[in-house]
N, C-alpha and C positions, 0 to 999 in steps of 0.2 A: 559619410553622411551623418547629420546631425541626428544624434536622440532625444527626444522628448522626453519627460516625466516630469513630477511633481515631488515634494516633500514627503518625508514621512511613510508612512504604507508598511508592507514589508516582501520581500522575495520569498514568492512561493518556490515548493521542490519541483527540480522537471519533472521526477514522475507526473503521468497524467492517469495511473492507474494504481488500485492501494497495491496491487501486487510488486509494485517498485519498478514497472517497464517504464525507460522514457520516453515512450509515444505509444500513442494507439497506432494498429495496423493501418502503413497507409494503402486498403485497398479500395476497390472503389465501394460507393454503399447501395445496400440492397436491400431492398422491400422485405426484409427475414419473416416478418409477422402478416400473416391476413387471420386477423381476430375474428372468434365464432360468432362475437357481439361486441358491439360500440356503445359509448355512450357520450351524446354529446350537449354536454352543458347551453344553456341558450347565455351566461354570460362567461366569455373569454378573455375580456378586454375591458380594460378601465371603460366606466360610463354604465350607461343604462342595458340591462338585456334584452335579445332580441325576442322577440316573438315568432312560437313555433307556428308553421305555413301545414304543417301536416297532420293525420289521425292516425292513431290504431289500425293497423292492418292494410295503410297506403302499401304501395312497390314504390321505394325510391331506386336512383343511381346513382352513382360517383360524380360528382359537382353539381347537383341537383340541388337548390338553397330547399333548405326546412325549417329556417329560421331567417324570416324580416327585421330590419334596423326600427328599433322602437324610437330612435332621436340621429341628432346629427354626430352624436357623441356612444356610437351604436356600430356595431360591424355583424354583417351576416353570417349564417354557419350554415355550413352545405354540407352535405353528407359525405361520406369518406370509403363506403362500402354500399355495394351495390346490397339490397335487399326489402326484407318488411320491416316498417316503424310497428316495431310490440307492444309501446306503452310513451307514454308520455309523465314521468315522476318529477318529485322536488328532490335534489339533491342537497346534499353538505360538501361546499369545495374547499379542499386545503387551509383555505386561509382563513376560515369561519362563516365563509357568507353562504345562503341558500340561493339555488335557482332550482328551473325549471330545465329538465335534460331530457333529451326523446331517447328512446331504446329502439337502435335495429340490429335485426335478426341479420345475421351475413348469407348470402345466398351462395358465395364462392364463387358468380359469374363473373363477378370484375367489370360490371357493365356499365359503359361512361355516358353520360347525361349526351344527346346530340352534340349539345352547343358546344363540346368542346373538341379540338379541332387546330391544327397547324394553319396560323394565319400568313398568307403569303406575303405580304407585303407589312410584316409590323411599323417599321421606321416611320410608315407615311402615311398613317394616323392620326385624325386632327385633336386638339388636347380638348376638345368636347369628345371626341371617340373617348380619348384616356379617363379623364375624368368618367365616366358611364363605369369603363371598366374597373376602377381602382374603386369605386362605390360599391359594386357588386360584388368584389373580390373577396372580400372576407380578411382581407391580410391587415395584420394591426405589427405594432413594435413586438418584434422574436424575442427580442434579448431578457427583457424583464417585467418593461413598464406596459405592456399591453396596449398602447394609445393606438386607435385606429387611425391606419397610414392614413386615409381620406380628410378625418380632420385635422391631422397635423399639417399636413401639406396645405389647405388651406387657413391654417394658420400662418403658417411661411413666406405663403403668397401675401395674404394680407398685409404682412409685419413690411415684408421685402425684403428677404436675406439675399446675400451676395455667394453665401459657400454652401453647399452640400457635403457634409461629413457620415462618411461611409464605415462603421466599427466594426472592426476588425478584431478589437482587442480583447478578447476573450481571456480575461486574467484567473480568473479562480482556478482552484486546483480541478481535475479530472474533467474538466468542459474540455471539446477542443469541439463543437458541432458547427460551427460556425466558420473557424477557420478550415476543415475540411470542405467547405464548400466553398470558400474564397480557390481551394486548393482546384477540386474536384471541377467549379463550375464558373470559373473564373469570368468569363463572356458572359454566362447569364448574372453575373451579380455587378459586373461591370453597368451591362447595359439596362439592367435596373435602377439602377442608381441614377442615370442620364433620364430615361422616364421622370422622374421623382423629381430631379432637380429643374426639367423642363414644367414641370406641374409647379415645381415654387416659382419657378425664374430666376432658379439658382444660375450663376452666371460662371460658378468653380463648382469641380469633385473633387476628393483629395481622400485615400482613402491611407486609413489609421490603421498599423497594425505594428505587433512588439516584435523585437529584434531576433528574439529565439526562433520565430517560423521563416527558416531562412529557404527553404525547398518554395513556400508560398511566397514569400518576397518576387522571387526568381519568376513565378509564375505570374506573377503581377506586372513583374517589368515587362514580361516578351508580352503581355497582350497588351499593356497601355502600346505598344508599341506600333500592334495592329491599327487600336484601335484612332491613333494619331495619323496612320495610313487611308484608313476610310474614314474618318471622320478629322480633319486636320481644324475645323473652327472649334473641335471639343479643347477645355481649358482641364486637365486631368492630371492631380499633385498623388505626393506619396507623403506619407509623415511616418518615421519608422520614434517606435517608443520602446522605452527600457521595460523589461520584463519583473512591472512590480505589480502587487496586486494593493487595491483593487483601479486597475490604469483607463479598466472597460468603462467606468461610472461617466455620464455625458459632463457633469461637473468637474471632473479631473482633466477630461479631456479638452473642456475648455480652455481649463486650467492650465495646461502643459502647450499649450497650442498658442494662443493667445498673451499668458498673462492677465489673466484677468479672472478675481473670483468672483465666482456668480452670486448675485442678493437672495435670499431666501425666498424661495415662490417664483423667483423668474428664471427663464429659460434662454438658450443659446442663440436664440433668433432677436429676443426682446435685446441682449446687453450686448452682443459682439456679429450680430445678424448672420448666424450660422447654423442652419439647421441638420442635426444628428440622426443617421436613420440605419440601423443596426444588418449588416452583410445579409442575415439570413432574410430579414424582412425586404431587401433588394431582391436578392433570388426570386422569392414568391412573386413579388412584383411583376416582372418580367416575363415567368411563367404565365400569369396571366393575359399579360399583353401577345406574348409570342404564340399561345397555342389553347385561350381564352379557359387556361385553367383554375379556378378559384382555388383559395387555403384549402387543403383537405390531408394533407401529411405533411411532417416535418422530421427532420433528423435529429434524432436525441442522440447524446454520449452515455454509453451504459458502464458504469465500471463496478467493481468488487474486491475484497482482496484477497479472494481465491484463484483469480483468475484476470486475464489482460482484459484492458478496455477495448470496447468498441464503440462505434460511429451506428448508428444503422435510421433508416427511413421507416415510420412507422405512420398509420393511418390517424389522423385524431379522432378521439375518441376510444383508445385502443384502450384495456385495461390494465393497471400496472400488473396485476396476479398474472394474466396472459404472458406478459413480457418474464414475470420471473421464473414463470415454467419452465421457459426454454435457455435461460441462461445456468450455466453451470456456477454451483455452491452456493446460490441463490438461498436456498432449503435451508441453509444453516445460517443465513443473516437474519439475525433479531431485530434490523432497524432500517427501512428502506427509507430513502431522502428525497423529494421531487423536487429539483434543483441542483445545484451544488452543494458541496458538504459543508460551504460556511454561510452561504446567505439561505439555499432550501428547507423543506418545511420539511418534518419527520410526518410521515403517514402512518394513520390509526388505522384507516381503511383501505386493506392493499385493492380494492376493486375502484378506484379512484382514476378517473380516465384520464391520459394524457391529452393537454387541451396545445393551443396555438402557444404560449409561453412556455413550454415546458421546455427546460435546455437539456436537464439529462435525470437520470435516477443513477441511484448512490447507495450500494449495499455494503453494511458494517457490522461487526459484530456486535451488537450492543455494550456499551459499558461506560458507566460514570466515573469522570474521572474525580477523585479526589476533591474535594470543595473546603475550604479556607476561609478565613474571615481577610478580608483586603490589608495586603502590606504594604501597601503605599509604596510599591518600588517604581511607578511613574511606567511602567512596560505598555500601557493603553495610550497613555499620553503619546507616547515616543512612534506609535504605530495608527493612530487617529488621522485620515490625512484632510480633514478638513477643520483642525486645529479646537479640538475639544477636548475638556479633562472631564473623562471618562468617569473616572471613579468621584470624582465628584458629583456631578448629575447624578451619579448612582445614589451619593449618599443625600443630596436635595431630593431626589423621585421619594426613598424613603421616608424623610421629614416632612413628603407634603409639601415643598417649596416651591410652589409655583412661580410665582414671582422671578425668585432667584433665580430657576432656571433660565426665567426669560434670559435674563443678563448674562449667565451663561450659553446664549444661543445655541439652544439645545432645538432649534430647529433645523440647525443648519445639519442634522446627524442625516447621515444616506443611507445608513440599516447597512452596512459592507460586511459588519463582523470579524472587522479587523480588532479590535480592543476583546472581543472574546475570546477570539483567537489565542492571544499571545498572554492570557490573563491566567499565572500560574497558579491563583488562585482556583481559576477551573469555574468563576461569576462570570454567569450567560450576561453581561452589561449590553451587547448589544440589542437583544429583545428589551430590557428595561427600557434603554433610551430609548429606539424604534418606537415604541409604543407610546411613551408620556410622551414624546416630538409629536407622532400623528395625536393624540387626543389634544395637546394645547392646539394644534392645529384648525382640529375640527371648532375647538371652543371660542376660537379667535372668529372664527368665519360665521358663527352663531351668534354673535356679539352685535 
């Protein structure tokens, strides 16, 4: 079978855990954590935040919304633990921005809102049912970008894409949450995907995944196989990709798939009418269709290097300090990561809630490495894979080069963290560029 990839990048280690095991356990995953208290941010999702529905001293339930879509670019948040909302605060999330997060008290009943419920008859559903349900759902992009499935999907439809691409490609070191559930829940992310693509009028599925997960491959093919049995008008591809990082980015993907680089600001639907919608945010999907469950947990990857990785199913809103309690040698890492260890964010605040994007947390022992002044050995260039000299931008950001950047198409940068990576220097270049790309961004759009 043919492999995809792209230029440049670089091959991460199998390990998927700093303790050097090459795979996380694959057993099944389990609800490990029901947290004393939640906290769930009112925004999770690129766009506007939602508005809390609840007070002080309500009784919510498990898929009960407590937060309404304040626009169309808006996704709701539903409670994740059954109990009382204690307070309604401003928080600080990760990335610098404030909202508005409710505080519930956990009751320990586990008690589910009525409405949800094993729907007998999903398939035969009118796409005004689905549309209702994918609005209510709460489910935006798993993987990173946060985009509320409802208005992607209505972007899709508008544009009129022909393909539905399903990511599978989970490249960064120690993530594997994603494909354990390609693994674990193969039919429900299957049949999510077909939802979604019925919602754009996607007319192909084709789902994307790297050549290393060959146990999940295996489990791909015997259920396409099903699924070509009971559904024979479904049009259902496979595209297997070389195991480089970063292969997950929907811009590489295009890339590797197509031939064709994407313009700066435009997306997969606008230049090759292909719309990208990330494995774990299929699952959810269909969760909700099949048994009208809105977003309220996802599986994160937990790793350390004291200790193997794991997969596990946690509640949103769950606290990271909760999570590090129960993980062994926890106590001794200086530096917990919400993300992956080359694109996630270092937490100041370990009581920082896991929201709907969280793909894993990442515990290290703190330590700087070494810092140089840049030798120009070209190692960023060589690992850039959407064709930028790194250390250059670096040294225009410092001069103030605005301009110049431009010409450098310093927008075209994806934040991968590929150039910091391999920068023996030990120059964080990828938060430099990240940042001066997003602010000429904003200032262009201001203009």
């Amino acid at each position: 079978m043919k492999k995809y990839s792209f230029k440049k990048g670089w091959i991460p280690p199998d390990g998927l855990a700093f303790s050097g095991d090459t795979d996380f356990p694959r057993e099944p995953v389990l609800e490990l954590f029901t947290p004393k208290q939640i906290v769930l941010p009112m925004l999770q999702h690129r766009g506007t935040p939602a508005i809390p529905t609840v007070l002080p001293g309500e009784k919510v339930k498990i898929g009960q919304i407590v937060g309404k879509p304040s626009s169309a670019m808006c996704a709701p948040v539903h409670a994740s633990v059954s109990g009382s909302v204690t307070g309604i605060e401003t928080i600080l999330l990760p990335h610098g921005s404030e909202c508005r997060a409710i505080i519930i008290q956990n009751d320990l009943k586990r008690e589910y809102h009525p409405s949800i419920r094993k729907r007998a008859n999903p398939d035969r559903l009118t796409r005004e049912e689905l549309w209702k349900l994918l609005d209510y759902s709460g489910v935006v992009g798993m993987g990173r970008n946060g985009i509320p499935t409802a208005a992607k999907c209505r972007k899709a439809e508008r544009i009129g894409v022909e393909t539905l691409l399903v990511n599978a490609c989970q490249s960064e070191p120690f993530l594997s949450s994603d494909i354990h559930l390609v693994r674990e829940q193969t039919d429900r992310v299957i049949r999510g995907a077909f939802v979604l693509a019925g919602l754009c009028r996607a007319k192909r599925v084709i789902f994307c995944i790297l050549d290393k997960w060959e146990a999940e491959l295996d489990a791909l093919r015997r259920n396409f196989k099903k699924q070509r049995e009971v559904f024979p008008d479904r049009d259902l591809g496979l595209r297997v990709f070389r195991s480089r990082y970063p292969q997950g980015y929907e811009k590489l993907l295009i890339k590797a798939i197509y031939d064709t680089e994407l313009p700066v600001g435009s997306s997969g639907e606008e230049t090759v009418g292909a719309v990208v919608f990330n494995a774990s945010t299929c699952a959810a999907v269909w969760n909700m269709v099949d048994r009208n469950q809105p977003l309220t947990s996802r599986v994160i990857s937990i790793s350390n290097d004291s200790a193997g990785g794991h997969n596990i199913l946690v509640p949103i809103g769950t606290k990271v300090s909760e999570i590090l309690e129960r993980v062994p040698g926890a106590a001794s890492s200086r530096r917990i990561v919400m993300g992956g260890p080359i694109t996630g964010i270092a937490l100041e605040n370990r009581d920082t809630p896991v929201i709907k994007t969280t793909t894993g947390i990442v515990m290290v022992r703190y330590f700087d490495p070494p810092k140089t002044a840049c030798i120009h050995c070209g190692a960023c260039v060589e690992a850039c894979p959407v064709g930028l000299l790194p250390y250059i931008c670096d040294r225009l950001i410092q001069m103030n080069q605005e301009e110049a950047l431009q010409h450098e198409h310093i927008g075209s940068c994806i934040s991968c963290g590929a150039c910091s990576y391999v920068c023996p220097a030990g120059i964080d270049l990828s938060a430099r560029i990240g940042s001066a790309a997003v602010r000429l961004r904003k200032e262009q759009e201001n203009e």
